[in-house]
N, C-alpha and C positions, 0 to 999 in steps of 0.2 A: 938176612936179606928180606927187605919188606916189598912185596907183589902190590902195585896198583891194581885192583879188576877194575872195569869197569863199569860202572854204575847203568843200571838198566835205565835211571832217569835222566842220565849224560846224554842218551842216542837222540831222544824227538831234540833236545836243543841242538845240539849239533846240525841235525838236520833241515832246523828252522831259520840257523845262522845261515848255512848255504843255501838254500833255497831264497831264502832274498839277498844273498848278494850276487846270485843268479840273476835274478829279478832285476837286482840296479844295472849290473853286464847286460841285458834283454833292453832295458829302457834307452841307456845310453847309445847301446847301437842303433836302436829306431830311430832314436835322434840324431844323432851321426849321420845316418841315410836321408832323413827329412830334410837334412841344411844342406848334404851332400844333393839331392833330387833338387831342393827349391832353388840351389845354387847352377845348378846344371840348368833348371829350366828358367832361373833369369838369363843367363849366359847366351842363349838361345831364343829367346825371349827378349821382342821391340819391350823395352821398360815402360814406354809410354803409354801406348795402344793393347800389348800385352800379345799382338799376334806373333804369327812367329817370324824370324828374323832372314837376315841374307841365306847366312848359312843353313838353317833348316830349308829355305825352302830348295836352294843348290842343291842338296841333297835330297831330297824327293823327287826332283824331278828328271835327277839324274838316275835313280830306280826307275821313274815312272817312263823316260827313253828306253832303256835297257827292257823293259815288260815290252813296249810298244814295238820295239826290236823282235824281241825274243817268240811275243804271242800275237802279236797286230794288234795292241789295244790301242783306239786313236786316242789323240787327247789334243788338247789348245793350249796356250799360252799368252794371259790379256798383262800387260804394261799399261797401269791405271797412274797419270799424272793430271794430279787438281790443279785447273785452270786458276790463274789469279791468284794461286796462294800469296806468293808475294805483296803484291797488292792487301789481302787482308792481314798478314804478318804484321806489313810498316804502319798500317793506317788504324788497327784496330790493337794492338800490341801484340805480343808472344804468347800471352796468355791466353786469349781469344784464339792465335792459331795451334796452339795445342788443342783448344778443346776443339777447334773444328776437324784438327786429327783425329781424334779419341771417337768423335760422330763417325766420318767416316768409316776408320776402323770396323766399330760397332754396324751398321748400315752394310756395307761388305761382308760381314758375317752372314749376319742376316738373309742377304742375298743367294750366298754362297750354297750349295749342295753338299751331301756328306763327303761324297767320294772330291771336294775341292779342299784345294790347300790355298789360305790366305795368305801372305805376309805383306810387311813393310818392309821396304828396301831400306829405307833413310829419307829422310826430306817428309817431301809429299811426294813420296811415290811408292805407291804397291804394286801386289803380282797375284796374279790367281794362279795355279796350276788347276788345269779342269780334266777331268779324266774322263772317259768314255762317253767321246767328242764324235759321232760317226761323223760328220757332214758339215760344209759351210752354214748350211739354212739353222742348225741345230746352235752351231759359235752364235751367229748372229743372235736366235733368242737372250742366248746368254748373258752376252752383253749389253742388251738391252735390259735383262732385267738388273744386272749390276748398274748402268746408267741410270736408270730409275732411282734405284735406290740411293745414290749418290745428289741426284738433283733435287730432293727433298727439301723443302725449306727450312731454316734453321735462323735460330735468335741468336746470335751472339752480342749478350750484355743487352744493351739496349737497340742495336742494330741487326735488320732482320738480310738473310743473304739467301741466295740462292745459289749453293756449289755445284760445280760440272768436272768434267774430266775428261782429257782427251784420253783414249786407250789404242793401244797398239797390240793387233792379235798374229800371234804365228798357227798356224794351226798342221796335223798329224802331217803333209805331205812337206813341211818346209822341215821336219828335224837335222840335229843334228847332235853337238856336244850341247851340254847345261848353257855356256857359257856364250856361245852360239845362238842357240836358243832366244835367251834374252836379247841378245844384243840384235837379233833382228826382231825382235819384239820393239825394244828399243829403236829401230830404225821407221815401222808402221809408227810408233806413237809419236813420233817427230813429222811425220808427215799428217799425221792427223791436227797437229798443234798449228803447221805450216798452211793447213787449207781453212783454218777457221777453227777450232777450238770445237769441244765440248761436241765431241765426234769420237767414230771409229776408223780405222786402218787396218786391213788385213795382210798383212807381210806378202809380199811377192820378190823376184829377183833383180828388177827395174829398182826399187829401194835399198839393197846392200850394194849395189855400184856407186848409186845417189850417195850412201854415207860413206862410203868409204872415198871419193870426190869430196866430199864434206870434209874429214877429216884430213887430207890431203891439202885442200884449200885452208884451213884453220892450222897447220901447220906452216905452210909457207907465208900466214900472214902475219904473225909473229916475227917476223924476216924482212919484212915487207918496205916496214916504215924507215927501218936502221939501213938497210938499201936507197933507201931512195925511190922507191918504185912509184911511191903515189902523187899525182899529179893535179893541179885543179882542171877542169877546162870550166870552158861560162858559156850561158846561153843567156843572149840580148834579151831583155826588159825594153819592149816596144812603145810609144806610146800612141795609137790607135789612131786617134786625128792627121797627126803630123807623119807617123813612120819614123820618126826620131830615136835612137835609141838613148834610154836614161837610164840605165843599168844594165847589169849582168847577173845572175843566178850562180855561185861556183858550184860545181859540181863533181864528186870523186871519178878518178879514174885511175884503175891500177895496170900497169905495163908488167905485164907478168913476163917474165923469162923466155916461158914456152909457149905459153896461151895467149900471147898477144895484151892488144889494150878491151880489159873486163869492164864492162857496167856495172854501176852501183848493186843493181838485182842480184849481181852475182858474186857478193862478198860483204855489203851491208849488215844482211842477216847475220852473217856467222861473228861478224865484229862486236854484232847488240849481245850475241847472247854468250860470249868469250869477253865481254868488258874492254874490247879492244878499241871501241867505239871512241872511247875518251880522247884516248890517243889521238886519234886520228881526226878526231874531233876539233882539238887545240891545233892539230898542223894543217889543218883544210882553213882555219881561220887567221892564223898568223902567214899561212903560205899568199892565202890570196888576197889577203888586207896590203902585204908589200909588193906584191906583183901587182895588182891595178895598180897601186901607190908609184910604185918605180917606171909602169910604161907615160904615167902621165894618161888615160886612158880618161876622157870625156864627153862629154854630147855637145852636138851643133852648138851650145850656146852657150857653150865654154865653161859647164856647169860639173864639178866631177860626177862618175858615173857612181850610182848608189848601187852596193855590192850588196847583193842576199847570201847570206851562209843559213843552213839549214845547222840547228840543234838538236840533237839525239833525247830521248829519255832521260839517259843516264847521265848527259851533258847539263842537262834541265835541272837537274836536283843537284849537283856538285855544289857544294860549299862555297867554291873557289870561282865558280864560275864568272864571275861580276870581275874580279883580279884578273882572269887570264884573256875577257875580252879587252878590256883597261888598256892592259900590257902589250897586246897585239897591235892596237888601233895606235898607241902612244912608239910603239917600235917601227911602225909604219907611217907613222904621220899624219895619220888619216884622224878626222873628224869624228864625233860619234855620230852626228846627224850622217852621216854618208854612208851609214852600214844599217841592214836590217837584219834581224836577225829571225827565221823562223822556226814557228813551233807548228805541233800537229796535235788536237781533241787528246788523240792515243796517250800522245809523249805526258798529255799537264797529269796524267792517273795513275803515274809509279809513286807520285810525293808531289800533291796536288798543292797542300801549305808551304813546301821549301820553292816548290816551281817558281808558284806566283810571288813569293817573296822577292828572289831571285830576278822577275821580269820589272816588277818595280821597283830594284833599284836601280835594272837597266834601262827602265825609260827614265827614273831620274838623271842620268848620265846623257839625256837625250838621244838615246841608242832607241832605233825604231822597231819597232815588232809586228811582225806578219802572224798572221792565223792562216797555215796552209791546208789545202786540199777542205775549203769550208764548206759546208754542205753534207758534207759524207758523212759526218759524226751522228750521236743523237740529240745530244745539247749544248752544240754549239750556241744558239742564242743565249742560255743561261752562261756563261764561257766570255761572250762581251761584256756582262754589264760588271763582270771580276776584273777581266785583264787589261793592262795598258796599252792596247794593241792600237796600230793606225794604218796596218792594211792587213783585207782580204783578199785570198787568193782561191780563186773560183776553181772547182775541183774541177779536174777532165773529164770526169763522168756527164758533167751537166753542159760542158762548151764541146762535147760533141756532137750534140744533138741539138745544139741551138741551129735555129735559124730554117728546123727541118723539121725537129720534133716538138710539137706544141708542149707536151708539159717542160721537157725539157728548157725551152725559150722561156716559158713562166717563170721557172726557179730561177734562171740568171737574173730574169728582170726584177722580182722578188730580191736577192739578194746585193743587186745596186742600188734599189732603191733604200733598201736599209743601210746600208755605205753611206750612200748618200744625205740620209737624215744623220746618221752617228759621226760623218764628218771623217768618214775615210775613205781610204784611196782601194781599187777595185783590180785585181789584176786576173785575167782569163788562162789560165794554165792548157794547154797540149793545142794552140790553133791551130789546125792546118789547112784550111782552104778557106776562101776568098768570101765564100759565103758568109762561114762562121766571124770571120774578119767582118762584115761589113752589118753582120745583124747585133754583133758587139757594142759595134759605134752606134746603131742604130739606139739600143739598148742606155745608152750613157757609161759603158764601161771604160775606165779611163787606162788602163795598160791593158798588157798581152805577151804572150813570149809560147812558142812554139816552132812549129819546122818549117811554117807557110816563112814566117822572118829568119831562123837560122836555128842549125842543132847546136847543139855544145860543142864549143870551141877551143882549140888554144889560144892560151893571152894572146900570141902573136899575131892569129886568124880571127883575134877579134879586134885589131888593133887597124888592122889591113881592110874590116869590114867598116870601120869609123870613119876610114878616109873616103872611101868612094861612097856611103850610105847607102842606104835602102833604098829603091823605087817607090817615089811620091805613092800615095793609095787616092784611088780616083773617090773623086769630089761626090761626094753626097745630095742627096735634091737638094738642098736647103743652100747647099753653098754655092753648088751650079745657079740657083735660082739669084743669089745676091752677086755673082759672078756677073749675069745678065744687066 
């Protein structure tokens, strides 16, 4: 029987064979760990921006409740939504609005404190968690300096912009759960968006009644239309000289169940930014193109009455939009010359190229086009020399104060006499006294429509107002004087 020993120069190799297959076990596990960690901190991790995402920041801030519980540390909560992203998405492409993500992002850092947690929600919209927050005066720096930082000027491609963001703060005395939390964060940054943009909102309890109304109302409108609930009424298109009426305005009204009959104020919004808008859009135009059509509804001179329907943004840009007005007027019988259609400065800036497309093939159809609430805008005059438009309608801001307020009076007479050179027709929006009535005429402003001649009507109460008409409007010097 033969004995292997073994060899004293066996032992180092032996030992050198396990020691690097130790080594390759050592490496692979780091690397295991490395894709396992970079995997965990994509997963968690906005891919775009690279802040951190929904869930990380839920989760910090649902510790950083539980401290502020347990130890009284205050803290805030800012809801940071970029004004206009839309706008620069459709008009500059996706790639532009990513990178003006990724600015942001970056800028927010920036901004930010050690003891802050950034993330991105999704979209354009982030969240700061801010921790040891003593005091309102202390929030408000805050977010000033994140606004700052946010409205910086920036190139995109060849187009330089200037981004803002509305922000909605909860701060230490409004907590509650995470989810809470936000969601009245979310309820300040809605109100912030709803008073003018590119602003803050401090969460109070007046605002979670307001959304939660909100969202009550945006339920029941989804309902609304399949019910039957919405209705046109019209408010007369006067013409100033005569008191004649030669149109009607339709305008929504919803017969709510329990709330009664709502004004447009009070459901409009929630329709633009729910896309319900559309909808209701098509049935305010087909409802009241065959309802004048069907009562026979005309002026003194047996002239049909010309019907304004107001267009939405989202109506403005539809593909189809030129088809579905076609199709209303053609199901109704109606003319194209006898309907105008209006837009607003606001509506032509969601898809400024499909708008105006879209207008002129409507005036080729010799469908008329209003430019409403004019004056209010910023370039409105740059806005004529594009669109096919053949009336202006004089905002209410400026025919309140005619006839009382001198700059006031200026700007109307300013903007007939430019009507008047471009060869359109002028109409005074919100009249209500006799004055503003007669410094109008004075003026050479050719229509009007307000409460001094009649509020918004039903078809049938405006049917009933065409029989007996309006009271003559007293004579002018000039007519008194040829009277003589």
């Amino acid at each position: 029987m033969t004995v292997h020993r073994e060899s004293p120069m066996d032992r180092p190799q032996d030992s050198s064979r396990l020691e690097r297959r130790l080594e390759r076990e050592r490496r692979a596990r780091l690397r295991a760990e490395a894709i396992a960690e970079q995997a965990t901190r994509q997963a968690l991790h906005d891919p775009l921006t690279g802040l951190a995402d929904r869930t990380v920041f839920m989760d910090h801030l649902t510790v950083a409740l539980a401290a502020s519980e347990q130890h009284g540390r205050s803290l805030a909560v800012l809801l940071i939504d970029i004004d206009r992203f839309k706008l620069i998405n459709d008009s500059l492409g996706r790639d532009a609005g990513d990178e003006l993500l990724v600015a942001i992002a970056r800028r927010l850092s920036r901004a930010a404190r050690s003891v802050d947690t950034v993330s991105r929600l999704g979209g354009d919209e982030f969240a700061v968690l801010c921790l040891d927050v003593p005091d309102r005066p202390t929030a408000e720096e805050i977010v000033a300096r994140f606004s700052a930082a946010v409205g910086e000027t920036m190139r995109l491609g060849s187009t330089e912009v200037v981004p803002s963001a509305s922000i909605g703060v909860v701060l230490a005395s409004d907590l509650g759960t995470a989810d809470a939390v936000l969601r009245d964060a979310d309820a300040a940054m809605y109100e912030a968006k709803r008073h003018g943009k590119a602003r803050f909102e401090v969460f109070n309890e007046a605002m979670r009644t307001e959304a939660l109304e909100r969202l009550e109302t945006e339920s029941d409108l989804r309902h609304a239309l399949e019910r039957g609930q919405f209705v046109p009424y019209y408010q007369p298109v006067v013409e100033l000289d005569t008191h004649a009426v030669v149109g009607v305005e339709a305008l929504a009204r919803w017969r709510h169940p329990t709330r009664g009959l709502l004004a447009p104020r009070e459901f409009i919004p929630i329709c633009e930014e729910t896309g319900l808008i559309v909808a209701l859009g098509r049935f305010m135009l087909e409802r009241a193109c065959s309802e004048v059509e069907r009562l026979g509804l005309r002026s003194r001179s047996d002239i049909p009455l010309k019907l304004w329907v107001n267009l939405s943004a989202r109506q403005l840009a539809e593909p189809d939009l030129v088809a579905t007005v076609a199709q209303a007027l053609t199901a109704a019988g109606r003319g194209p010359s006898t309907i105008c259609l209006e837009i607003t400065e606001s509506s032509l800036m969601s898809d400024f190229e499909r708008s105006l497309a879209n207008l002129e093939s409507l005036a080729e159809l010799n469908v008329g086009i209003g430019l409403d609430d004019f004056g209010q805008g910023y370039s409105s005059l740059s806005y004529l020399k594009q669109l096919p438009v053949d009336t202006l309608k004089i905002d209410r801001s400026f025919v309140s104060g005619v006839g009382s307020d001198r700059r006031d009076t200026a700007m109307v007479a300013a903007i007939v006499g430019l009507a008047r050179a471009l060869g359109l027709t002028t109409v005074a929006e919100g009249v209500e006294t006799p004055r503003q009535r007669d410094e109008l005429r004075r003026l050479g402003c050719d229509l009007a429509q307000g409460f001094l001649f009649a509020p918004p009507l039903p078809a049938e109460a405006v049917e009933e107002l065409l029989e007996r008409g309006l009271p003559a409007p007293p004579l002018t010097s000039a007519q008194a004087a040829r009277a003589r």
